[in-house]
Phi, psi and omega in degrees: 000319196291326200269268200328313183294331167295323160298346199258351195264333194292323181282318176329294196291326168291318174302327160308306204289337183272027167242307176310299199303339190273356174284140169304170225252346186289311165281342125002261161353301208276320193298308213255345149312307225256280247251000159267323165299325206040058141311159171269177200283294197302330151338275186328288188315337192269323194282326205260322186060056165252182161246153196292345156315313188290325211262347185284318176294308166322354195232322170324260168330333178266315165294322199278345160318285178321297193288344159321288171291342187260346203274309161344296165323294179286296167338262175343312158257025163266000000 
């Protein structure tokens, strides 16, 4: 079960990873710290030596970014 839900997942997860790539490199970064890595914020902010306002905005702006581009994305191929 565990392969096949990964296999049904796999055109999604490509689509993701090429919506990462179209991100500025900051929110790239901070997006893929906090929601693939799964860090905590105070984590990020210790790794990146932001501050955590910075680190809010940046992850604010890099999902709403995402959800831009993939909605894009799904539009096009509908």
């Amino acid at each position: 079960e565990d392969v096949e839900e990964r296999l049904a997942h796999a055109p999604m997860l490509a689509q993701l990873g090429a919506a990462l790539k179209e991100l500025p490199a900051a929110q790239r970064i901070v997006v893929t710290l906090r929601d693939i890595e799964e860090l905590t914020s105070q984590e990020v902010c210790s790794i990146l030596e932001i501050s955590a306002v910075n680190q809010r905005v940046l992850l604010h702006r890099g999902r709403a970014g995402l959800r831009r581009i993939i909605e894009a994305m799904l539009e096009g191929g509908a």
